[in-house]
C-alpha positions as CSV (number, residue, x, y, z in Angstrom):
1,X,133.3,121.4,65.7
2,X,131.8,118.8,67.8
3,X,134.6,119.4,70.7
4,X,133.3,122.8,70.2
5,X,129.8,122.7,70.8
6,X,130.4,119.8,73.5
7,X,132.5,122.7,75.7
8,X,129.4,125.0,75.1
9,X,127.3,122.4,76.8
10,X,125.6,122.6,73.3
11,X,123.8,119.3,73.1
12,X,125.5,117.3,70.5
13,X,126.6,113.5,69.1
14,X,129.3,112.4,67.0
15,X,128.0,110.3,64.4
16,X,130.5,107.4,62.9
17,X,130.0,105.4,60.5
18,X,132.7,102.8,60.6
19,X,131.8,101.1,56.9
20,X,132.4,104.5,54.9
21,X,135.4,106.5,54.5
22,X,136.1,110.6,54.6
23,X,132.4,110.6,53.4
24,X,129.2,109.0,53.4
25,X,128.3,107.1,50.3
26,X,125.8,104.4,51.7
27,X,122.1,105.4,50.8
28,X,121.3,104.0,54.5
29,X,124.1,105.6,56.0
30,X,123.3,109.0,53.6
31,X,119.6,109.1,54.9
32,X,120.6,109.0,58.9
33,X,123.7,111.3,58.3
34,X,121.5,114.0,57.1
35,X,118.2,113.3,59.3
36,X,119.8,113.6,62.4
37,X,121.9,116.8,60.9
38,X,118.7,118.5,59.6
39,X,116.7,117.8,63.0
40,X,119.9,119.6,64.8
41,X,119.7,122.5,62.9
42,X,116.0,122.8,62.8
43,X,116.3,123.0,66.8
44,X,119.0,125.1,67.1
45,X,117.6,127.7,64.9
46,X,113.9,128.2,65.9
47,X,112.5,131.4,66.0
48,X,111.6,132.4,69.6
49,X,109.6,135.2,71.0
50,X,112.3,137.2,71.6
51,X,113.6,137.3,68.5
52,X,113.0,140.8,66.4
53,X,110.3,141.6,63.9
54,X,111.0,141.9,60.3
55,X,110.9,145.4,59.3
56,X,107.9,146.5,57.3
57,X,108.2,146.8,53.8
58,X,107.3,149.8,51.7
């Protein structure tokens, strides 16, 4: 994924963490993981003006 969005010039940064294994356990470690994960997506999926309007419901 991160090769991915690297080749789409898609601003991105792998995050290690060289004290956990295949996942991250470390309430520290935890915390940064899914700050900096949760500020990504909240950028990448803004609303803009160009995007439609809902359709009116009945």
């Amino acid at each position: 994924l991160f090769t991915a969005l690297q080749e789409s010039k898609i601003p991105s940064k792998l995050i290690q963490f060289p004290d956990e294994g295949h996942w991250i356990l470390k309430p520290q470690n935890s915390q940064f993981w899914y700050s900096t994960v949760l500020d990504w997506l909240n950028e990448w999926t803004k609303k803009t003006s160009t995007d439609p309007k809902p359709a009116a419901s009945n």
